[in-house]
C-alpha positions, 0 to 999 in steps of 0.5 A: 482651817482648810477654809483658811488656807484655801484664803491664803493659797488664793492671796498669794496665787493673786500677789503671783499674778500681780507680781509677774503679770505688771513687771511684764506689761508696760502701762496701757489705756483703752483710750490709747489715742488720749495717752499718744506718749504712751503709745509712741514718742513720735506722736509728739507734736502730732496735733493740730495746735502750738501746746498740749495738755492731757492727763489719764486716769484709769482704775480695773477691777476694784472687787478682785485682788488684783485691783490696779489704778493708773495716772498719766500726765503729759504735755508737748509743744513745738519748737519751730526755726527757719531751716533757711530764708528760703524754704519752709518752717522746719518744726521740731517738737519736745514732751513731757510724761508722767506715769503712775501705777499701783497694783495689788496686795503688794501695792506693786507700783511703777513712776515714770518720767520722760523727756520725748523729743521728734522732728518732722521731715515733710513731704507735701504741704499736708504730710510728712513722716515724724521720728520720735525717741524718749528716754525716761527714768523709771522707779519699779517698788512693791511692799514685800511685807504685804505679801503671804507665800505658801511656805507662811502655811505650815498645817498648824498655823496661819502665818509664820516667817517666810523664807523668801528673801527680797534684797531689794524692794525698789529697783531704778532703770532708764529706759530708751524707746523710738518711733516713726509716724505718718502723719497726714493732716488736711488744710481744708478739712478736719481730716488727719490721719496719724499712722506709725510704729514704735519700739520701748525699752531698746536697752532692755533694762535689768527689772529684778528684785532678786539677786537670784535670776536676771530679769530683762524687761521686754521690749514692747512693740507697738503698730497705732493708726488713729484717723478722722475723716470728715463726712458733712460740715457737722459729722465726722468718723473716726478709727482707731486700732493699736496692736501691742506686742510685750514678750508673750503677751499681746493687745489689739484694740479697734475702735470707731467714734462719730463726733457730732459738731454742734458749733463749727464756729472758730473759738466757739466749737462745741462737739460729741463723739459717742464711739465704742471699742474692742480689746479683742478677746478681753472687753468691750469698751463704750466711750462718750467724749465732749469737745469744748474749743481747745477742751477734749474730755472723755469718759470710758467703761471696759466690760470685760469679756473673758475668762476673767468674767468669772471674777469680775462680773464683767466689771473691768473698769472707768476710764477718764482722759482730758486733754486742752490744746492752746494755739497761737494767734496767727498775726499773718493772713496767710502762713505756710501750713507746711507741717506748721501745724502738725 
């Protein structure tokens, strides 16, 4: 019997965990830079190309119970007008994303879509500032009858009712975030450089299942800088770092990749880019990625690092992101590049 309740005290100590743990932290990938809408609204069209495709995938710690996995697609594109006959094109910029999760015993699940939008004030021919916002709907639900509490142990038997009341399982909010990048991105070369901050959930939207207490979701933060220096006609280096703040709870991940150029010719780029990350005081992630044209697929591996090993024996979890860029033909010789392709 003490075998048993130990089972139940343990699954009910994980649904806690996943219940207060997941309403707290917003989605999050290792390859922060494959997810850009996820990191800030004012990423998007901040890539060198007309349209962009990606989608996530990310599934953790399938061997303890509080096993999660994720989906994410997205998609953005650029509007350009003529501000006026005489000056530059001025570029605006609208996305799309798609968000999924599921966690845990209670399959506490998160869907999500956002409609992004950002416009670009240049400041030279290779950079200019973006600001971005998104507004997003947003379903929280979990499956109340999965859930065992303490008060379901009564010393004789296993299970009995509990009193635990949950008026509601499913809670709707929307969701106001924005964001402001610097972008800097090379006409020579294959240098760029994306550097910002952003703020979600400005509205502080109310997330509780219970009439009980009133529950805010917190606003999260975050400070992203992701570069790409070209070194040699085949060699590039580049670093990443996105720093996450969400109520008590932080992130900080820092990241370096050599993207080896196979081909360099137009429409026949072949790529690699070995690299390795750190999610700093959690795990340590190696990643390999293939570039293919327009094509950009990458695959991941959290080595978890910390107090938690004990439960997961360094198991974190696969990551695979794949993005495609289209661009245009451009039918003129000469264009200015004055944020067009940014």
């Amino acid at each position: 019997m003490n075998k048993l309740y130990r089972k139940i005290t343990c699954l009910a100590a994980a649904a806690l965990f996943v219940c207060v743990g997941l309403r707290a932290q917003d989605i999050h990938y290792s390859q922060f830079s494959n997810s850009p809408l996820n990191v800030s609204p004012a990423l998007t069209g901040a890539f060198d190309g007309d349209t962009r495709f990606g989608a996530n995938y990310r599934s953790q710690w399938r061997n303890v119970p509080v096993n999660y996995q994720q989906f994410t697609g997205f998609t953005d594109m650029k509007f350009v007008r003529k501000k006026l006959e005489d000056q530059p094109l001025t570029p605006w910029s609208g996305g799309l994303l798609f968000d999924y999760d599921r966690a845990g015993d209670s399959k506490m699940n998160l869907l999500q879509l956002g409609v992004s939008g950002s416009y670009t004030l240049g400041i030279t021919e290779q950079s200019g500032f973006i600001i971005g916002g998104m507004l997003s709907g947003v379903q929280r639900a979990f499956d109340s009858g999965l859930i065992f509490f303490g008060d379901q142990y009564n010393g004789k038997d296993p299970i009995t009712e509990t009193e635990e009341e949950f008026p509601d399982d499913s809670k709707i909010y929307a969701s106001a975030d924005l964001g402001l990048t610097y972008r800097f991105q090379s006409t020579e070369k294959r240098s760029e450089l994306n550097i910002g901050a952003a703020a979600f959930h400005l509205n502080r939207p109310k997330r509780n299942f219970t009439n009980e207490i009133e529950s805010r979701l917190p606003r999260r933060y975050s400070l992203y800088g992701i570069g790409t220096l070209q070194l040699t006609d085949n060699l590039d280096l580049v670093l990443e770092a996105n720093h996450q703040i969400q109520g008590p709870h932080t992130e900080t991940i820092v990241g370096a990749g050599i993207p080896i150029h196979l081909r360099t010719s137009r429409t026949k780029e072949i790529a690699v880019q070995p690299g390795i990350q750190w999610r700093i005081d959690d795990a340590v992630i190696p990643y390999a990625s293939i570039l293919y044209k327009q094509w950009k697929g990458t695959v991941s591996y959290d080595i978890n690092t910390s107090e938690f090993t004990q439960a997961t024996n360094g198991r974190g979890g696969p990551e695979l992101s794949l993005i495609y860029i289209f661009k245009r033909p451009r039918e003129l010789p000469f264009c200015p590049p004055y944020l067009l392709y940014l």
